[in-house]
N, C-alpha and C positions, 0 to 999 in steps of 0.2 A: 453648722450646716449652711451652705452657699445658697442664698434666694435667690435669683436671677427672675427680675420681672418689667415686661413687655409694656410699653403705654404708648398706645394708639389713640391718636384725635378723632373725636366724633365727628362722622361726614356732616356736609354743611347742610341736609336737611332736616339732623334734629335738631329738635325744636327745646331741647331739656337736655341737657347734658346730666345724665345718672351714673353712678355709681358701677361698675362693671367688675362682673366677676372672672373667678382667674382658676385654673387648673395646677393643681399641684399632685403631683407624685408622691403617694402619699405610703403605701402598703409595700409592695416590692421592691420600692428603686432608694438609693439612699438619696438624691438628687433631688432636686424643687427644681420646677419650669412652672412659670409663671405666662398663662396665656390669655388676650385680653376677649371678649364681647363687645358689642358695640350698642349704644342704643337709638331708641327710634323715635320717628315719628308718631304722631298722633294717627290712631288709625278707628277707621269706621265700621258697624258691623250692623246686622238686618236683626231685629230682635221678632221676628215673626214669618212663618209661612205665608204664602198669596201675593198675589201682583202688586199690593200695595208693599212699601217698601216705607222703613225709616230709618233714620241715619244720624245715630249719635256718635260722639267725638269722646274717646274712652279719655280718664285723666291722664296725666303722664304716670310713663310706666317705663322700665328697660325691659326689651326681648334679648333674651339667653340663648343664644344657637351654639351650639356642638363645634367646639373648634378641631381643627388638626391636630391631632394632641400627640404625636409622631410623623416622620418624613412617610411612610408607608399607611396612617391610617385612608380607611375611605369610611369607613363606617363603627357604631360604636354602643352599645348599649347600658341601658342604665340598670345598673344592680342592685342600687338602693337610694333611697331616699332620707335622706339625714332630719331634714326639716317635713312639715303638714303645712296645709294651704290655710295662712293667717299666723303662720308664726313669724316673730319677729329675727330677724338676722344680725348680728354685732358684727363688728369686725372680727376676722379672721374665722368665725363657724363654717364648720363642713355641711355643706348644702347637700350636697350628692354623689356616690360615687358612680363611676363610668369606666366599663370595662374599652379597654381599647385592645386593639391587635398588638399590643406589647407589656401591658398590665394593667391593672386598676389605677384610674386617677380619682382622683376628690377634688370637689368645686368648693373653694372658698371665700366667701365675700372680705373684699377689703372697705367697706362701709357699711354701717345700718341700713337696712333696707327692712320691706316684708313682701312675706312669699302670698302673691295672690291667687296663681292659677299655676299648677303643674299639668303640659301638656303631654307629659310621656309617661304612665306609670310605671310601677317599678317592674322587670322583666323583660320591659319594650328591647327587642335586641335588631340590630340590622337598621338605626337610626343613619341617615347620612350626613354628612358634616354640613354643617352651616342650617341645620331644621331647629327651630325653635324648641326649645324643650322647656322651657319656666316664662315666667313673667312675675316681675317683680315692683314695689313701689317704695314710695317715701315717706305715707302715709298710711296709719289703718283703716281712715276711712272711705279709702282707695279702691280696698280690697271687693266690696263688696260688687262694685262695677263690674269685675271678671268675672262673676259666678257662673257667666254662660259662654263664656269666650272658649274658642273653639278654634283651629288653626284655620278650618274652610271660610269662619267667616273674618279672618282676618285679611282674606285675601282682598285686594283692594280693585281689581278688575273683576270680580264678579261676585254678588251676594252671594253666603251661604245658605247651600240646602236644608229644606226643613226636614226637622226628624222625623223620624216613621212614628205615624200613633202608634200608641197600645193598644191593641186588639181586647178583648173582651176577656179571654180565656185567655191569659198568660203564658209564655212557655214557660216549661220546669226549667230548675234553675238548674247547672250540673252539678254532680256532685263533687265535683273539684273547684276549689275556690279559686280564684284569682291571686295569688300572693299581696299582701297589703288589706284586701277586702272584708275579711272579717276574720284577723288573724291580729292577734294581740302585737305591738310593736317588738320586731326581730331582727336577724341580720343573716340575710343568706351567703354562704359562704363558697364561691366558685372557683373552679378548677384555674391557677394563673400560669401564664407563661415561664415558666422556670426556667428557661435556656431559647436562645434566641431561634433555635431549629424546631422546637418541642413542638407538636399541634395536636398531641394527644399524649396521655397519661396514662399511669394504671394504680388505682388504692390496694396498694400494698396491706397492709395492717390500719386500723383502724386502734389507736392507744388509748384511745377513751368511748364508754359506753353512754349510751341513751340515759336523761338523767344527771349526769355526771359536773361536780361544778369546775367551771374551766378560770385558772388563773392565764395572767400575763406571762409570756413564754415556755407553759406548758406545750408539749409535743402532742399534737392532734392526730396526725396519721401520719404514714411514713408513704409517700409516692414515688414512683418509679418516671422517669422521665426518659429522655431519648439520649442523654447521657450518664446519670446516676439514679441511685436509688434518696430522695433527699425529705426531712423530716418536715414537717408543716405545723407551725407553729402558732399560737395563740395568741393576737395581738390585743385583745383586751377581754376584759371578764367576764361569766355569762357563763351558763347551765347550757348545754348541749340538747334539743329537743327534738330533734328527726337526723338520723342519718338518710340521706340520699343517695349513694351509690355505695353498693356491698362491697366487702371487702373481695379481693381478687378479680375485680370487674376490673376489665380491662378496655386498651381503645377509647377513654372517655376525652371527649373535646376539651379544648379549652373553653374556658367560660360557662361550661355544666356546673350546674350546683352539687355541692358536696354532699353539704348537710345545715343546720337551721341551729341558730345561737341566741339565745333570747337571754333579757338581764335578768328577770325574777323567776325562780322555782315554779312558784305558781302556773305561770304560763304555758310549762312543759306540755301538761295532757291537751291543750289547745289542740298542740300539732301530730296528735298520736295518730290520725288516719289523712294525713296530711300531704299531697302528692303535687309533684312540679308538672302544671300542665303543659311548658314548653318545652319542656327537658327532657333527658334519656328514659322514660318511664317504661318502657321495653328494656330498658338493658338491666340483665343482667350477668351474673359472673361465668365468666365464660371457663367451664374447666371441659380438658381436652378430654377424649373419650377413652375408655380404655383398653389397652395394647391388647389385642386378640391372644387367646387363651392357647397353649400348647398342649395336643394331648400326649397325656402322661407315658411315657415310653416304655415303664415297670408298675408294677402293681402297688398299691400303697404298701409299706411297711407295715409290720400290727406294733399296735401300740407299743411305745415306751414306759417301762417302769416310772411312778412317779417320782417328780422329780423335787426337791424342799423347795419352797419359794425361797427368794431373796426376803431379807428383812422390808416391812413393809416402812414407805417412806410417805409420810403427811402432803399427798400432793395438791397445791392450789383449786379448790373448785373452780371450775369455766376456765375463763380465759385468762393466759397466762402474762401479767405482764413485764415485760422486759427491750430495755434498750436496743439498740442495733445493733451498737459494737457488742454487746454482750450476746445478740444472739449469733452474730457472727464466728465470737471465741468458742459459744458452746457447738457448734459445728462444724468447726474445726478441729477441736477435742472430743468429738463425739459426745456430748454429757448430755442427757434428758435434761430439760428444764422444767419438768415436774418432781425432778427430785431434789431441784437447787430451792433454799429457800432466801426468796428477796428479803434484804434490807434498805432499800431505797422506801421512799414516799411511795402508800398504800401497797408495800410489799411489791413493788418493783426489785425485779433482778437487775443486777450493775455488772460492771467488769470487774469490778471488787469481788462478787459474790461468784462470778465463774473461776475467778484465776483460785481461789481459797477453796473450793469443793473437792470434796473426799468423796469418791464414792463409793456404797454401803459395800461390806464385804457380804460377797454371794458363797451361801454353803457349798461344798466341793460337790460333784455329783458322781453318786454313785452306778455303775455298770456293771449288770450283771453278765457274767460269761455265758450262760446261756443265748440273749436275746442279741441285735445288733446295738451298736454304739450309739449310746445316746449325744444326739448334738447338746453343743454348749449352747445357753440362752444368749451367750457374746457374739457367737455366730451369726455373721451377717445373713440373711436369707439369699439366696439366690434367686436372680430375676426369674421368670417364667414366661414364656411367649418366644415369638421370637424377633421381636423388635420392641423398642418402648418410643414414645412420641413424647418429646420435649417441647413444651411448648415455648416459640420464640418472644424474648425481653424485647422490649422497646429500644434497649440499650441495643442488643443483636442487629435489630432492625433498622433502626439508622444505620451501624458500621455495615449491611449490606449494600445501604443504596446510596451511601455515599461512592463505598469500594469501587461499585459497578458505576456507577456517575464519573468516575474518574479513569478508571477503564475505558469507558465508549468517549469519552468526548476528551482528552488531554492524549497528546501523540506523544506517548511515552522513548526515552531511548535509555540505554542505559554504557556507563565506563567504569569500566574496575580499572584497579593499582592494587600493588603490592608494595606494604609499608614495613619495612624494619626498625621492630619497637624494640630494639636495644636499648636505646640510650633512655626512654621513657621508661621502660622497668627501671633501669639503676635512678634514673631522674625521682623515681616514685619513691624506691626504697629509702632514699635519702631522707628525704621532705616526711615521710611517715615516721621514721627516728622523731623529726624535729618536733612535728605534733602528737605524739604520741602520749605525751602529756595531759592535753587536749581532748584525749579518749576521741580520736578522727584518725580515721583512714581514707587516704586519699584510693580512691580507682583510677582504673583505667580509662573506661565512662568519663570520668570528670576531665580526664586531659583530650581524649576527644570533642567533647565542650566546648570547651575552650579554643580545640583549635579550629575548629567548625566555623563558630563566631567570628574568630580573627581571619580565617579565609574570605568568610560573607562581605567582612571589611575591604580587603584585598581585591575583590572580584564582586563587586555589588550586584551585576545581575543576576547571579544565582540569591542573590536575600529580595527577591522581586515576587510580586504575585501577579497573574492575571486576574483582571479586572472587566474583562466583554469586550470595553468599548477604551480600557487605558492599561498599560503599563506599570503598577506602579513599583517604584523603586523605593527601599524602606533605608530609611536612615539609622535605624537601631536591629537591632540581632535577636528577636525573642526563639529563643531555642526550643521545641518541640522535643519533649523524651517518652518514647513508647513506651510503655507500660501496662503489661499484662493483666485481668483482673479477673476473678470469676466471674464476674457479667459479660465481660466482655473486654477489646483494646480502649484506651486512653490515652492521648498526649498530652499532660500537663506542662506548662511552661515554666523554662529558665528566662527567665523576663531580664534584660539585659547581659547577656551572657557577653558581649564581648568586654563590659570594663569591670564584670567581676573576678575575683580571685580563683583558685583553684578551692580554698575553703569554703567557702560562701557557694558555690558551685554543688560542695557535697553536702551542704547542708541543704539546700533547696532540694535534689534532687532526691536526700532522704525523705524529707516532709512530705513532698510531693506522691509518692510512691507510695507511705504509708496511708497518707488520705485520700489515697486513688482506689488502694485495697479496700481500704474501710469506708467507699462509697461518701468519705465526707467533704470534696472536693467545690468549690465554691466554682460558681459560670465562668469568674474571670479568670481562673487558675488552667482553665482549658480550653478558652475557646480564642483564637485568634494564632499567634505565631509568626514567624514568617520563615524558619526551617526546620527542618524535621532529622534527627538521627532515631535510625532503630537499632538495635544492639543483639543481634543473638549468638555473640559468639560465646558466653556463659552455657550455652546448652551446646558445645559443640558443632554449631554449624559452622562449617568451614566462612560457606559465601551464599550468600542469596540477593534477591532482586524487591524492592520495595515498591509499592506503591504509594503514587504521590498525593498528598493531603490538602485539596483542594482549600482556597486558591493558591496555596504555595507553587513554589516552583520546581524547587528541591528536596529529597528527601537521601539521608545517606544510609546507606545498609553496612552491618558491621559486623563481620567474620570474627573468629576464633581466631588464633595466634598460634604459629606451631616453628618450632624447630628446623630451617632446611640448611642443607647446603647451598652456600654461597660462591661466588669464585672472589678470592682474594690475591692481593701479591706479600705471597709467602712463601714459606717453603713449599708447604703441601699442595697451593693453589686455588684453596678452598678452603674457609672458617662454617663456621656455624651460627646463624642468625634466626633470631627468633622473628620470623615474619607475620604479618595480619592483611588479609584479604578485604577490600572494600569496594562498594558498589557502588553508584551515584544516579541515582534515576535522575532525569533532565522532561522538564514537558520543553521541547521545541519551539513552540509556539512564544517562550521568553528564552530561551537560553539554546544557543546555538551551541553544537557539536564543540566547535574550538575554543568559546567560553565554557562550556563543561571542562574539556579538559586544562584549561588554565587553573581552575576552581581545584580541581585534583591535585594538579604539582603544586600548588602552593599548601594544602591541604597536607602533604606528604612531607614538603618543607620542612613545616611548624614542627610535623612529628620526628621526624627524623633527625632535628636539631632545636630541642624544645629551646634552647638557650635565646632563638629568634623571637619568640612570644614575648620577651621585654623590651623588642625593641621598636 
């Protein structure tokens, strides 16, 4: 792992040069950024209410302020607390972690030090960059001096304010505690940025119950994000003592608390009525209301003859657990997952366990001639109402207002051609012989690709993005391939497409596809680009019109292939070519009309005499 770390000289009016702590990247990112603090001067503070004033000179000490721990942070909260006030710190210990507007960091000391005074407790959110949040020293007998340090009275232009006495009759204390306050040592677990667009979430399934002992990359919940559905995973060990937001609660922030991890058993019932006073304590799951009822248009039927039941099958008591991809397969397949039984850890269902299910044979059912036809129990039901209300994905929800984002504000135009893939059918059939071997089939998709890329190369301001305030033109071809999903569209990227092969094209482009379906799609695999092809000529569409995938520039739409007449010099005047319709949406704003269509003919070139692409 790459450390990369910052050392800044202490301005010249400290008086002690200390030890300065640093920010690393600790939970989400694979990366270390190393950021420095700075220390201070000696400072004075009022140890008493009244006109009279006195003014001692605290020992040396380093103040910790909240650095910019991102190009976009402004503010930053602390999530927890690693260290207590008087522990001692070694090199490299995690002091604190600190949620920022891009993920959780963790503060680690690169020297001994000790923790004297923590000025932020844990929770504190909406901290501004550069406020003090610790104080630390070189000695233990140091610590004692801070016991009453306070950020007011550190201010050095004016004494701080004396506290409010205690009244006589106390207030009641609430009934929600303070997290840290009389809660046994835990680790609150909050909602992180999983894709750089995300700013709200939704808990999917919840894989483990209240209670439950949690290992190192066991699956915690499955969250639904603004691009995928993606699994949240355990990074150290620890009994699960409060969940925080139900399952199918939807809309939750970034940076709301999940749920509550503590290391010993014991601790669990601590948290049993245990509530986040800053957090979504109102929310909960939001399920749609139900679709208004149709009235019946015939009379009810009279009953059916009974009918045998099916053999009874041993189903899970509660809740059932199972993977993604496996609930995915069983949904596909229609199979109940109360009648599969798991073999994974604590009778988890697998994809082992759906693809091998048999299910139980149902006794034949008998109808008597007398009465009407008894339905089969395979018989879907038919809806009732007359509409049903779908509630909208996050996934849905972003591809709306990206859509509509790029609709109102990119001044769309569009160029078709018509391409003659002659020579690339026989070009395919060849090269399929050759790897056939291989178990690979090249497509059509994949010579598209390819020549996409090498057009980009050709014509660089169609592989340009707008940028607001620049231009930019990209030196590399990452190829955007749409792909259809039941949540919703995806572009996953062919990342380098113009100097990879046609092979290597359909191997990526398989991978991609299959973990686009199966929601296992990793941030980098989709987020970025710099062109876009969509493809529907698999479903017969002749020709259609795309829209462009912000900040790209280009996107190509990509028709069916059909049979016409051509005019030729031959006898008859006219052969028969198999031709393919293509679109090329253009935002204006980078790419002028006569560079679009440059973009095109060359585009048409490649295909039209694949033999060009080697050279």
């Amino acid at each position: 792992m790459l450390r990369l770390a910052l050392r800044l000289r202490p301005c010249a009016r400290c008086l002690v040069p200390k030890p300065y702590l640093a920010g690393r990247l600790r939970r989400y990112h694979g990366g270390v950024i190393r950021l420095p603090t700075g220390s201070a001067p000696l400072l004075r503070i009022s140890l008493g209410p009244g006109s009279v004033k006195r003014w001692y000179s605290l020992p040396p000490h380093q103040k910790v302020p909240l650095p910019a721990l991102s190009p976009t942070m402004q503010m930053g909260s602390i999530a927890r607390w690693e260290k207590k006030e008087g522990d001692k710190i070694t090199e490299g210990d995690l002091i604190a972690e600190v949620e920022t507007d891009k993920a959780t960091v963790g503060f680690e000391s690169l020297e001994e030090c000790y923790l004297a005074k923590i000025l932020f407790p844990e929770g504190t959110r909406d901290i501004p960059i550069g406020s003090i949040i610790c104080i630390t020293v070189e000695k233990p007998e140091y610590i004692d001096a801070f016991k009453d340090f306070t950020l007011d009275s550190a201010a050095a232009s004016a004494p701080s304010a004396p506290p409010p006495l205690a009244t006589a009759a106390a207030a009641p204390q609430p009934a929600v505690q303070a997290p840290g306050s009389a809660y046994p040592a835990h680790l609150k677990i909050v909602l992180p940025a999983l894709s750089p667009t995300m700013t709200m979430g939704t808990v999917q399934r919840w894989e483990k119950k209240v209670g439950e002992k949690l290992n190192e990359g066991d699956l915690l919940a499955e969250i639904e994000t603004d691009k995928a559905t993606i699994g949240f995973e355990v990074q150290e060990e620890g009994y699960l003592a409060k969940i925080l937001i139900a399952e199918g609660t939807r809309d939750v922030p970034l940076g709301t608390p999940l749920c509550i991890i503590v290391e010993k058993e014991s601790d669990i019932p601590s948290f049993a009525d245990y509530q986040e006073v800053a957090g979504v304590a109102d929310m909960k799951s939001q399920i749609p209301p139900p679709s208004p009822q149709a009235v019946p248009l015939a009379p009810a039927a009279p009953p059916s003859p009974p009918v045998p039941a099916p053999p009874s099958v041993s189903a899970p008591k509660g809740r059932i657990f199972v993977s993604p991809l496996a609930k995915k397969l069983a949904a596909e397949r229609d199979i109940d997952l109360a009648q599969v039984k798991g073999t994974g850890s604590d009778g988890r269902i697998t994809k082992k366990d759906i693809e091998s299910f048999v299910p139980p044979k149902v006794a034949p059912v008998q109808v008597t001639a007398a009465g009407p036809a008894a339905l089969s129990p395979a018989v879907a039901a038919v809806p009732t109402g007359v509409f049903t209300d779908i509630p909208i994905t996050n996934i849905r929800k972003v591809i709306a207002q990206r859509l509509m984002q790029s609709k109102q504000t990119i001044p769309h135009y569009y160029l078709s051609v018509d391409i003659n893939m002659g020579e690339i059918l026989r070009l395919r059939k060849e090269l399929n012989e050759v790897v056939k071997s291989e178990n690979i089939k090249l497509s059509v998709n994949d010579f598209i690709i390819k020549a996409s890329a090498l057009a980009c190369l050709k014509v660089p301001e169609a592989n340009s993005s707008w940028m607001d305030t620049i231009i930019r033109r990209n030196h590399v071809v990452d190829v955007n391939v749409a792909v259809s999903t039941p949540a919703g569209l995806i572009t996953p990227i062919v990342f380098n497409a113009h100097i990879k092969g046609l092979i290597s094209i359909r191997k990526d482009v398989t991978s991609l596809a299959t973990k686009a379906r199966d929601g296992k799609l990793q941030p980098h695999e989709f987020q970025g680009g710099t062109f876009t092809v969509s493809n529907l000529g698999m479903f017969g569409v002749k020709n259609f019109s795309a829209i462009i995938n912000p900040p790209q520039a280009c996107i190509l739409a990509v028709g069916s292939s059909e049979n016409r007449l051509v005019p030729a010099d031959n006898e008859k005047g006219f052969d028969v070519a198999n031709m393919m319709s293509v679109t090329l949406s253009c935002d204006h704003r980078v790419v002028d009309g006569s560079v679009g269509a440059q973009w095109l003919a060359e585009f048409k070139r490649l295909l039209e005499k694949p033999n060009t692409m080697l050279l």
